[in-house]
C-alpha positions in Angstrom: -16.8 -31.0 -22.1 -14.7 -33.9 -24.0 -11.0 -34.2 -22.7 -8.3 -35.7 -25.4 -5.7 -36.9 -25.0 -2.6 -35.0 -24.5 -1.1 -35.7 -27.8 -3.4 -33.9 -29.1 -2.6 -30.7 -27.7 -0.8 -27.8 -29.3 3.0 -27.3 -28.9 4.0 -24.4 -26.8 6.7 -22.1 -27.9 9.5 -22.6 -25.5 9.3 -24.3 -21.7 7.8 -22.3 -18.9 11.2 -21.4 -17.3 11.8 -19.8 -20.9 8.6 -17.5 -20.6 9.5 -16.3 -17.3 13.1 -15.2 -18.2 11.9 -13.8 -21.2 9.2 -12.1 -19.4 11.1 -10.7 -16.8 13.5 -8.9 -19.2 13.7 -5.2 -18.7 13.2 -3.3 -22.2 15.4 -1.2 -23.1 14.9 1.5 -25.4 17.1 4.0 -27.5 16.2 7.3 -25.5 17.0 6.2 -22.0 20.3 5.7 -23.2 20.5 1.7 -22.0 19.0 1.7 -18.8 15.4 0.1 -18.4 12.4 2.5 -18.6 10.6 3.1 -15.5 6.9 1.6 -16.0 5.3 3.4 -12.9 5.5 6.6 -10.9 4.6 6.1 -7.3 3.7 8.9 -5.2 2.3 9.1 -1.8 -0.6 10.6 -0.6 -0.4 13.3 2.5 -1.5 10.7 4.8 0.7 8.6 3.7 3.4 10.9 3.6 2.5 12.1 7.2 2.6 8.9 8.4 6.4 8.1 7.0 7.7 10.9 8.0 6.4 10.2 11.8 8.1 6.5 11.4 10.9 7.9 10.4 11.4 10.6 13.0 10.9 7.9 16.0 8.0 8.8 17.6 6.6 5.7 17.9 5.5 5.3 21.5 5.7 1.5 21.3 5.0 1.7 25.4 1.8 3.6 25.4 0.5 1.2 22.6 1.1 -1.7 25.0 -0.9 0.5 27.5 -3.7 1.0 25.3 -3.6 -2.8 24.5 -3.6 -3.5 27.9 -6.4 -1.5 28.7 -9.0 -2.6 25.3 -8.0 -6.5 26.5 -8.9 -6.0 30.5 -12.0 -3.8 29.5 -10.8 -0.7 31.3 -10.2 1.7 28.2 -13.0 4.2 28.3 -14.1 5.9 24.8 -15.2 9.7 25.3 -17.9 9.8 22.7 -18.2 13.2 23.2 -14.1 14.1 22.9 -14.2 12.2 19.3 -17.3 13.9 18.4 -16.2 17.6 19.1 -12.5 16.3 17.2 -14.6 15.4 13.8 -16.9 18.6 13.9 -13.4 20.4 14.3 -11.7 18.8 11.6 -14.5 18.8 9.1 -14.9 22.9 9.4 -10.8 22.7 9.0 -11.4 20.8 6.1 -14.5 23.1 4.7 -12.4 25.9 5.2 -9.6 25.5 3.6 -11.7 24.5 0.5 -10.3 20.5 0.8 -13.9 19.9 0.6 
C-alpha cells in the first residue's frame, strides 16, 4: 500500500473538537416538548434487583467476608460438596416448579 503525501488528502468538515460537540448534542424533538428524548430503557433483572436491594438495606457483612478471606488464603475454609449439591437439586425443582424452567 502507497502512502502520499498529506496534501493530498481530503479536507475534513470541521476540526475534531467540532465533531465531538456536535456529536454530543442531545436531539430535541417537537413531542417531548424541549427536553432530549431518552435513547434507552434500562431495567434490571431479578438478580440484579435482589442484589440492590440487599446493598441498599445494609446487610453487607463486610466482617464475615474478611473471615471467609481469611480462611480461602490460610487454607482452612472447608467446601461441603455435599451441602452445595443438596442446595442446587433444591433450587432446580424450585425452579421446575414454578414453571421458570
Amino acid at each position: 500500500m502507497k502512502i502520499g503525501p498529506l496534501e493530498n488528502k481530503p479536507a475534513v468538515a470541521g476540526t475534531a473538537g467540532e465533531r465531538k460537540s456536535k456529536a454530543a448534542e442531545p436531539a430535541v424533538t417537537a413531542t417531548s416538548g424541549g427536553a432530549p428524548e431518552p435513547s434507552a430503557k434500562v431495567e434490571l433483572s431479578a438478580a440484579g434487583s435482589a442484589i440492590a436491594s440487599v446493598l441498599a438495606d445494609g446487610s453487607f457483612d463486610a466482617q464475615k467476608v474478611e473471615r471467609l478471606s481469611r480462611a480461602i488464603r490460610e487454607g482452612t475454609y472447608r467446601i461441603d460438596a455435599e451441602a452445595i449439591a443438596d442446595k442446587l437439586i433444591s433450587n432446580t425443582r424450585e425452579l421446575l416448579e414454578g414453571g421458570k424452567i
